[in-house]
N, C-alpha and C positions, 0 to 999 in steps of 0.2 A: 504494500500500500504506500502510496506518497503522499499520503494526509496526517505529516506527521502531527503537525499541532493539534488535528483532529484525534487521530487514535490514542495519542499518548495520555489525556484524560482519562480513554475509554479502559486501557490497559490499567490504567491505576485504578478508578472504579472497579472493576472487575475482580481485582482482586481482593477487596475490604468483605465485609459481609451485607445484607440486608440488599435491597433494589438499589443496582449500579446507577442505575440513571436519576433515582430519587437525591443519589449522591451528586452528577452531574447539576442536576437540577437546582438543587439547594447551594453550590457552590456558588453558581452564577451565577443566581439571586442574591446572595451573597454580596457579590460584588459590585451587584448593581446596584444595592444599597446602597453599599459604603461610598457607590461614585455619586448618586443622589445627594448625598450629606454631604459632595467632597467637590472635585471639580466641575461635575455637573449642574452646581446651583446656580452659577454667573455664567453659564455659557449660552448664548440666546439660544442656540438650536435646539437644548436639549432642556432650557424652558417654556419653547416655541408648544414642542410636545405636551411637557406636565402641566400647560395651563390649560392647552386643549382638552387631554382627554383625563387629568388627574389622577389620584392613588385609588387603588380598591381599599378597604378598611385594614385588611389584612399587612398588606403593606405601608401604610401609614401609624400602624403600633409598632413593627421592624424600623422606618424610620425615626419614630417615637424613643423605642429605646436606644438609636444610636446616641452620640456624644454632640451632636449638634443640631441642636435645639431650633439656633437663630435661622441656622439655612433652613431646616424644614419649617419653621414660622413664613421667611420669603416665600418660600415657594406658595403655601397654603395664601399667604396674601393675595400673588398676583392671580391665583388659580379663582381665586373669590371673585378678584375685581373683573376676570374672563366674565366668568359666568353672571355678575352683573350685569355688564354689558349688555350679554343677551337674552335679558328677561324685561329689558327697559319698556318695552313697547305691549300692552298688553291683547292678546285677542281677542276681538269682538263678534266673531261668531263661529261655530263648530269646526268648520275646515280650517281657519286661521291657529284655535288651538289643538287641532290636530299636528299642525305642521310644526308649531313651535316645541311642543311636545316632542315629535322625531328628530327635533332639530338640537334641542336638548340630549336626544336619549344616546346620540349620536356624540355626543362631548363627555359622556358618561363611562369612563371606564378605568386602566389603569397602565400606563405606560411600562412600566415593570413587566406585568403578564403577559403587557404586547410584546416588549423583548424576547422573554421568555417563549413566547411562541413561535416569534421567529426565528430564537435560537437550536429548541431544542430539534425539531426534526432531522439535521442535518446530523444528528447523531443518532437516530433511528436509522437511519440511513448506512450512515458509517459501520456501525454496529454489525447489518445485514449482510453489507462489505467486507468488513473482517472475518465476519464466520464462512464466506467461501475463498477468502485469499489471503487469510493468515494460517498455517497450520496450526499452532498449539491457539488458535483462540477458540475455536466449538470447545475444547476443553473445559477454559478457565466457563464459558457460557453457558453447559451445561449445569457447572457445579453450584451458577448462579439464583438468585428466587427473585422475580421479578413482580413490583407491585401490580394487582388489575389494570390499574392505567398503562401503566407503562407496557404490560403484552400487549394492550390492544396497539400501541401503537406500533410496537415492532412486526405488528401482523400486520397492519398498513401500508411498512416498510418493507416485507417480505421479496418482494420483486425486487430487490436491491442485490439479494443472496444469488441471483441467476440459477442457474442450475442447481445450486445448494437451498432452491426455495422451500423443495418438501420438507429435507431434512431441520432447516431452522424452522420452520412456523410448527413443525411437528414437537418439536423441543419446548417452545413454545408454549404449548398448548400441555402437553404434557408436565413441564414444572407448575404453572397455573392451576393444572387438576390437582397435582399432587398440594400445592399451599390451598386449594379452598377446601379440600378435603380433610385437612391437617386444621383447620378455621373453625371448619362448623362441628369439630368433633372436640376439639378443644371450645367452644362455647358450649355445646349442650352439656358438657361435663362442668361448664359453670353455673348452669342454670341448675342442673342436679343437684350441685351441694344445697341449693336452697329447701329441699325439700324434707318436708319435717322427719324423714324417717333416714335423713344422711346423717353420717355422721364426718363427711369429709369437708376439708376445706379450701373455699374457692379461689382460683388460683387469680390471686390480684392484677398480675399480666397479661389475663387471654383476652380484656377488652381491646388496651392498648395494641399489643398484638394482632389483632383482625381488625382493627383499624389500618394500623400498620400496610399489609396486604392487601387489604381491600382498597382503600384509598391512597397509598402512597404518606401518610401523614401522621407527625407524631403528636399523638395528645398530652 
């Protein structure tokens, strides 16, 4: 492969535990925080964006607890006086507040995620890449457990593997059964201890855990 900037995350993901790409994921996030809070607050382009479309909530407590307060203050200021702007004029009949409605719903999102969605596929991608033109990666990818989200998207990706398409979406599909199988048997076994004739105790982790799996996310 000659996507070395690309794989060499992939390679190190790969080899930690938990979903490789939850890992990718939250790295990036990561650091688009910290450039939110950092060089990205004075720079027009990259305010041009957060006043347009804004944080999700999600990301605005990540910005919250970083260490700079005043830049997420800016930001949240001019992202106000945006959206000011465009509530000035009010509608005066159905169709008017139809549009201002979409026109709002449309400045309504969270620049972060968008990143993030434009980032991650190219590593669905890559991923599908390396499992038919790296030889020891099907390996380390086998031995991997990949959140719900995240198979579905490497099955999306699956045309990327060529010839190796059966063999990855099969792998796929089979680590996936094997964690929700491992999920629902580990929760019924928590909902069991509740029952008055158990005498066992329920195991604190198997929420977090099938969360974990199921969502990509830690509680």
């Amino acid at each position: 492969m000659q996507y070395h900037i690309q794989t060499a995350p992939i390679w190190e993901a790969y080899s930690g535990d938990g979903c490789p790409l939850c890992r990718i994921y939250e790295n990036k996030e990561k650091r688009l925080v910290k450039s939110y809070l950092n060089e990205n607050v004075m720079d027009p382009h990259f305010r041009e964006r957060s006043n347009s479309v804004g944080f999700c909530a999600e990301h605005v407590k990540m910005l919250y607890a970083g260490e700079n307060k005043l830049g997420l203050a800016l930001q949240l200021e001019t992202r106000a006086a945006y959206l000011s702007d465009l509530v000035k004029n009010p509608p005066n009949d159905k169709k008017s507040a139809k549009r201002l409605a979409e026109k709002l719903t449309a400045h309504d999102g969270c620049v972060i995620c968008n990143e993030l969605d434009e980032f991650m596929p190219r590593y669905y991608m890559t991923v599908a890449q390396m499992f038919a033109a790296e030889p020891e990666f099907p390996h380390l990818f086998t031995s991997a457990s990949h959140c719900y989200k995240h198979a579905v998207e490497l099955l999306r990706a699956a045309e990327y593997a060529g010839k190796s398409l059966g063999a990855f979406a099969a792998e796929v599909l089979r680590a996936l059964n094997a964690d929700t199988e491992r999920t629902a048997k580990e929760l019924r076994a928590f909902a069991d201890c509740f029952d008055h004739n158990s005498t066992a105790k329920p195991d604190k982790e198997a929420i977090p855990r099938a969360v974990l799996r199921l969502l990509g996310k830690k509680l």
